[in-house]
TORPA-172020 format. One record per residue (C-alpha): x, y, z. Coordinates in steps of 0.001 Angstrom, whole numbers, plus 500000, padded with zeros to 6 digits. Layout:
XYZ
...
***
This chain:
247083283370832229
247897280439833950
252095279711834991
253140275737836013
256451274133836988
257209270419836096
260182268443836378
260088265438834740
263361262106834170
264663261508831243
262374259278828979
259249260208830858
256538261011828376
253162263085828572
250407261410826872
248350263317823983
246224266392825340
245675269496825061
244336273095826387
241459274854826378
243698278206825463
247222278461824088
250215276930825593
253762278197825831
256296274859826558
259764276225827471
262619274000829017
264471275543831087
266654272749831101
266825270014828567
264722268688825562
261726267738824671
259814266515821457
256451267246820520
254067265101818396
250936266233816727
248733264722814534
250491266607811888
253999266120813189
256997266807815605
258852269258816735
262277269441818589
262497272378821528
266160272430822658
267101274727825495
266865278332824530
263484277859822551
260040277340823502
256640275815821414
254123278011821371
250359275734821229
247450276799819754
244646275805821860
242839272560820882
245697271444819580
246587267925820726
250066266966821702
252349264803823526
255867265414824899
258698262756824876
261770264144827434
265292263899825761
266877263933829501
265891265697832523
263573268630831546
262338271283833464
259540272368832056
257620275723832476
253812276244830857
252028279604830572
248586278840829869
247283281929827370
244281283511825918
244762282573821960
246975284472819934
248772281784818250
247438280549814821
249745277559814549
252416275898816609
255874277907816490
258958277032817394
260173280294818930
263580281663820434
262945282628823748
264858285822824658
266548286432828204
263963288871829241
261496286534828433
262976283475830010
262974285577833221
259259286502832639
258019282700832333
260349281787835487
258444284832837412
255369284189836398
253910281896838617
255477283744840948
253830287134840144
250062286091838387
248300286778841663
249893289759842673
249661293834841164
252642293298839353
251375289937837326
249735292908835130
252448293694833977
254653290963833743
251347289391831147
251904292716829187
256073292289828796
255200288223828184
252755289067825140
254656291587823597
258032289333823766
256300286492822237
255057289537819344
258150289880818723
259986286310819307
262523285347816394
260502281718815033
262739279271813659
262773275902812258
262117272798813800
259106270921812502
259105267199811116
256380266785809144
254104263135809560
252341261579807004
248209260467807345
248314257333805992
248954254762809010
251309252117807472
254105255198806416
253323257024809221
254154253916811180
257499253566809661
258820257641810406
257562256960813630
259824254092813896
262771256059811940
262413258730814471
263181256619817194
266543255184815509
267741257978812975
270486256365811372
269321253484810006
269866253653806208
267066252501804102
266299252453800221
263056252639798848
262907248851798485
264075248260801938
260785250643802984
258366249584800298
259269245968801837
258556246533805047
255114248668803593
254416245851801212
254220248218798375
256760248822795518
259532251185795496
257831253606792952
254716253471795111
256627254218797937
257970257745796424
254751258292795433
253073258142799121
255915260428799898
255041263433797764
251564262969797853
251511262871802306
254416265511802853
255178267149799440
258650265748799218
261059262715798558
261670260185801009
264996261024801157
264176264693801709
261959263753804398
265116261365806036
267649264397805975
265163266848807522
264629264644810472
267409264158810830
268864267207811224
266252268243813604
266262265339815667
269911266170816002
269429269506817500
268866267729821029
272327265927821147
273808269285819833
271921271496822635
273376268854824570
276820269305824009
277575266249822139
280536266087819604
279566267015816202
281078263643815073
279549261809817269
276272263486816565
276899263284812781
277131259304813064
274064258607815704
272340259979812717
273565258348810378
276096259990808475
279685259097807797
281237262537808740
280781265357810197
281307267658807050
278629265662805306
276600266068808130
277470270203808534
276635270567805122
273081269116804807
272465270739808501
273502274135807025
271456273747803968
268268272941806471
268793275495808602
271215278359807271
273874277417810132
276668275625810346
276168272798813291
279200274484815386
277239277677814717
273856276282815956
275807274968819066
277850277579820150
274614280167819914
272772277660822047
274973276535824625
276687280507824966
272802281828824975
272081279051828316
275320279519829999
274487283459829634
271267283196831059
272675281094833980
275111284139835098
***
């Protein structure tokens, strides 16, 4: 098991890669996405993406991140989106610490059986494979509330509408408005870790209130936004005492 420390500005971004064994990517402070192949995923603080190895990524920073990597022998099947406990935020901090030493022994037993037992949650955007669409999410992920029909997209695809919806179900098994609200919502998870207004995060992504905005959030991911918040932001200020 190998433990690094990076620090890294906001907007910096690590170019596709990746590992010869599994990879653990916690923040200790800040945000990161992660794009695959397949798709993206949002880590706000609190959480951690757990890599299988071979698995290419890159990492965008959503501010200053401080990122800290174990480097593990495989275990993981896919990538998770984990909750990463106190005790084992304290374990990755230690780690590179503690590897060479007697104790690193046991501090790699505690780190595998937390990660056993870690709660995984939500927070995947799914990309399509074929280039044009995949284009175009790329591009919505970058500016999230832009609103656009099927005709505005199929336009810019140079494809109908009904071809459009097709692409949709056939790439990611879903409409391209269910595709939109996911995104969305999990693109919004970094302003929220963030401490941003719910308003104010409700309209950056394109909705025109906050309740219409809770709602769909809730239906995504079982919480209310103020919910989601308040457990993120109490867990990091807890951690920090």
């Amino acid at each position: 098991m190998q433990a690094l420390e990076m620090d890294y500005r906001s907007g910096e971004h690590i170019a596709s890669h990746c590992h010869a064994e599994d990879q653990l990517l916690y923040a200790a402070c800040g945000v990161m996405r992660v794009s695959s192949e397949r798709g993206n995923w949002v880590i706000p603080g609190g959480h951690a993406l757990w890599v299988p190895a071979g698995v290419s990524h890159a990492l965008h920073m959503q501010g200053a991140v401080c990122l800290r990597t174990l480097l593990l022998d495989g275990q993981a099947e896919r990538c998770q989106l984990i909750v990463v406990s106190g005790l084992l935020r304290e374990l990755i901090l230690a780690a590179s610490r503690m590897l060479g030493a007697q104790e690193g022994e046991h501090v790699r037993a505690l780190i595998r059986r937390e990660l056993a037992h870690a709660r995984r949650v939500e927070g995947f955007v799914a990309m399509p494979e074929h280039a044009r669409l995949r284009a175009w999410c790329e591009r919505f992920l970058e500016e999230p509330s832009q609103e656009l029909s099927l005709e505005a997209c199929g336009a810019q695809l140079n494809m109908s509408a009904r071809n459009v919806a097709r692409l949709f179900q056939r790439e990611l098994g879903m409409s391209c408005g269910e595709w939109r609200a996911r995104a969305r919502v999990m693109l919004s998870q970094q302003h929220l870790a963030a401490g941003r207004p719910i308003l104010a995060v409700a309209l950056e992504h394109g909705y025109q209130s906050a309740s219409a905005f809770a709602a769909m959030f809730k239906r995504i991911l079982g919480h209310a936004p103020s919910d989601w918040q308040l457990g993120v932001l109490g867990g990091a200020q807890a951690q920090d005492r």
